[in-house]
C-alpha positions, 0 to 999 in steps of 0.5 A: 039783985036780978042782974047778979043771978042772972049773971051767976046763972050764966056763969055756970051755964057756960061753964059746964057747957064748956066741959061737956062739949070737950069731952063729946070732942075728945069722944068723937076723936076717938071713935072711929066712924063706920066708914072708916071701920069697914072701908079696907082702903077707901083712898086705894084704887087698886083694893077695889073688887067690882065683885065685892066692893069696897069694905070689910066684908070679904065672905057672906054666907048664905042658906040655901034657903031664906032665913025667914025671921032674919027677912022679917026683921030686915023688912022692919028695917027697910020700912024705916030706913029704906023705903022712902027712896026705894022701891020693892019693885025695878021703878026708880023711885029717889033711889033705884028699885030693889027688884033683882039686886041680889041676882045682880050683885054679890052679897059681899058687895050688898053688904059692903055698900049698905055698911060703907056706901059712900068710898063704894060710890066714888069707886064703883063704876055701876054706882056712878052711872047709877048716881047720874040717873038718880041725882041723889048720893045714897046716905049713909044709915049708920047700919050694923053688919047685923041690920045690913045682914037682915036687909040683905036677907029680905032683899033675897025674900023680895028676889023670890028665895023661899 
């Protein structure tokens, strides 16, 4: 009797194990990833702007002055998804240090790497030389252009924009 159950409860387990896991498949086939969304042509040298990098945002516009609920919210962020390689000072710590980015870099291209971080390594000299000091490749944090704006924001805020 125990035998049969176990069997039947099996039987069902792996059944409806296998439905789900074609769908979850057919859902990822589908969707396309946030690199693929936001990279313009990753596999095209030649769509590559040292300027701006390498992705979908073309035009970020800026106030003159700091959005400063838009920098608390990206503050939020950066405590989550930032802070344990990066810090807010130019000390390296996995990743390099935050201070001056925004005075260095476009905000197209702060944007395009926060969204779309590994074709902008492959192509980015300035990421290159920057992957040989800290031996880690930036992840992927799977960022909304909404989130990567109010990191963006803060990154200012940290620069000193009031």
């Amino acid at each position: 009797m125990y035998k049969l159950s176990f069997l039947l409860v099996a039987f069902i387990m792996l059944t409806s194990c296998g439905d789900k896991k074609k769908s979850t498949d057919d859902a990822l086939e589908s969707t396309p990833t946030v690199s693929e969304e936001s990279a313009v042509n990753p596999t095209d040298p030649s769509s590559y702007d040292p300027n701006r990098g390498l992705g979908k945002h073309t035009s970020v516009e800026l106030g003159d002055k700091l959005d400063v609920a838009m920098a608390a919210e990206g503050e939020k962020i950066q405590s989550v998804k930032c802070s344990s390689c990066h810090k807010l000072t130019d000390e390296k710590l996995v990743g390099p240090g935050w201070k001056g980015v925004t005075t260095r870099n476009k905000p197209e291209w702060i944007m395009n790497f926060i969204t779309n971080p590994d074709p902008m390594i492959d192509k980015d000299p300035k990421l290159q030389a920057q992957l040989e000091l800290c031996l880690v490749r930036m992840p992927n944090q799977a960022l909304s252009d909404d989130d990567a704006r109010k990191l963006l924001e803060f990154m200012r805020q940290n620069d000193g924009v009031k």
